[in-house]
N, C-alpha and C positions, 0 to 999 in steps of 0.2 A: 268204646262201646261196640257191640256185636251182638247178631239176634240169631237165637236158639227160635224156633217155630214161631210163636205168636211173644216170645220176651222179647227186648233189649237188655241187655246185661253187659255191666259194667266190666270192663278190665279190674280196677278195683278190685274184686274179688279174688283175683287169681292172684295179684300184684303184690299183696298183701299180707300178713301171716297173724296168727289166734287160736290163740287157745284156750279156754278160760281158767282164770286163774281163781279160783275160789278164796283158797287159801291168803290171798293177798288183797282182792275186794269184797271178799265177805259177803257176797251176793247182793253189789250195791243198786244194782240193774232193778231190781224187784224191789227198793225203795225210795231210788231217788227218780227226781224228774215229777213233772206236773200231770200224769196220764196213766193212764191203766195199759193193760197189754190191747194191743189190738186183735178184734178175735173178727175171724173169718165169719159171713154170713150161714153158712152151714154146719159152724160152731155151735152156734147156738141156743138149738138144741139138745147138742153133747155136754152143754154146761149146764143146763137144767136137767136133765136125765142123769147126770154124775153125780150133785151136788150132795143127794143123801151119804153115799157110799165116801167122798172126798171130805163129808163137814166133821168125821172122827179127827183129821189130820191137822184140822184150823185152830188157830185163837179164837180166844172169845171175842175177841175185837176182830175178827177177820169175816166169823160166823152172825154176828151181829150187823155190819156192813153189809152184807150179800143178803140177807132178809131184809133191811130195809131198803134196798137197792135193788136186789136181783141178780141173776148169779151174770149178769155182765148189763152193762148202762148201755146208752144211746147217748152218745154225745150233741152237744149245740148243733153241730158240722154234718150227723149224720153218721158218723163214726158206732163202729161197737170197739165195746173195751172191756176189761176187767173192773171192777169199782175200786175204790181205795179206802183205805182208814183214812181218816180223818184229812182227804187231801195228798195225801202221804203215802205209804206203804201198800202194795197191790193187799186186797182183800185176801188170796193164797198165798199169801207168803206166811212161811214158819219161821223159827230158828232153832237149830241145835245147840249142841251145850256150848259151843265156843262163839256164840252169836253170829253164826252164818245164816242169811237168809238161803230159804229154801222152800219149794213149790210145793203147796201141800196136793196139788193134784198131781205132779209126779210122786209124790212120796203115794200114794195110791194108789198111781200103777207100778211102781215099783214093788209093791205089797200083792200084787197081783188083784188088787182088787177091782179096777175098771183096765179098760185096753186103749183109753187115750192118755199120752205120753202127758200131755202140755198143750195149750196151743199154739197152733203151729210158728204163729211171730215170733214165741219164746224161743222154742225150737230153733228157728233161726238164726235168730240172734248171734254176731253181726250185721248179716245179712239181713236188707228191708225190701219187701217188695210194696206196689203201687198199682192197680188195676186201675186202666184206662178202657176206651173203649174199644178201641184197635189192638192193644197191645197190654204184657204186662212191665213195668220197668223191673230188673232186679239191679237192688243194688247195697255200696259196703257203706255201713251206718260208723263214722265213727265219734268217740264219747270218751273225754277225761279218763273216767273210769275205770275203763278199760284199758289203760296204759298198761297194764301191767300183765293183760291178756295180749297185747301186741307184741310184747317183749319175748314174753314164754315161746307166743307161736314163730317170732323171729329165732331165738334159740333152737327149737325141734325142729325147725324150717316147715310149718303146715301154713302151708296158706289157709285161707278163708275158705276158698270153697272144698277144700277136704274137711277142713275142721266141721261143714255145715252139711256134710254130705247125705248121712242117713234124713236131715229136714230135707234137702231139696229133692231128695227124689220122692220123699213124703209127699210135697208139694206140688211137682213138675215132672213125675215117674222117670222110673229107672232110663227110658231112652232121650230123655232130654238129657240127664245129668252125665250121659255116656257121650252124645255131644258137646256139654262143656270139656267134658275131659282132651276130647280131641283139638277142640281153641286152646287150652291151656297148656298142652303139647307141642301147637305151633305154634303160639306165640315164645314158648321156653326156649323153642330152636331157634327163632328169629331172635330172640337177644342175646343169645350164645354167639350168635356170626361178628 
């Protein structure tokens, strides 16, 4: 561990390599698991202000979930999230013709139609962060599923935090991520010795 301004962040991330593999998980990330995506408290506006312009993208089972639910829940915990079908499936999740899930709020802004990507957890994704009240942790999430995004990013050699780069300076702007790069530089030197 090693702290960037007000983070702690994991070696983990640097240690480690990703890249997603779509083609090989079919976008299992956006169906499996008990939980919606986590959305940032200043999200949540951005997902009721989107939701008209994003609900052309959705199923009727996605569009149906978010009107009865709202375009993200309040968990038991206190948590915000994305809502799910039936338990299941994030409420933005698509699929194209070969059965890949896919975000119907980036397929949105990819259409130029709104100018938020995702939310930011997605974005992410490896990468998990934790707001404390001192500090934030960041750190490398890993998951079954993702086997096969391990491998790829092992093969291309990207580690985690390149593969997560355009998110984290999303997240933690351009001169935090300009200091990971310098940790992850020395620490590359130190295990070369």
């Amino acid at each position: 561990m090693f702290q960037i301004g007000k983070t702690i962040v994991s070696e983990e991330i640097i240690n480690n390599d990703f890249v997603c593999n779509l083609s090989a998980c079919k976008g299992a990330c956006c169906v499996d698991g008990d939980a919606g995506a986590p959305i940032e408290p200043e999200e949540t506006e951005i997902m009721e202000k989107i939701y008209p312009k994003v609900k052309p993208y959705l199923r009727e089972k996605g569009i149906k979930a978010i009107e009865e639910q709202g375009t993200y829940i309040t968990t038991e915990n206190g948590e915000l999230e994305t809502p799910l079908i039936d338990g299941a499936d994030c409420a933005y999740v698509t699929f194209d013709e070969k059965g890949t899930a896919l975000c119907g709020i980036e397929e949105a802004y990819n259409k130029g139609e709104i100018d938020f990507k995702k939310p930011v957890s997605c974005h992410l994704y490896p990468v998990r962060t934790e707001d404390y009240s001192e500090f934030s942790a960041v750190n490398y999430h890993r998951w079954q599923i993702c086997d096969d995004a391990c491998s790829l990013g092992a093969e291309l050699q990207v580690p985690v935090y390149k593969f997560t780069k355009e998110a984290l300076i999303r997240k933690y702007g351009e001169d935090w991520y300009k200091e990971l790069e310098k940790v992850a530089e020395k620490l590359k030197n130190k295990q070369s010795l």
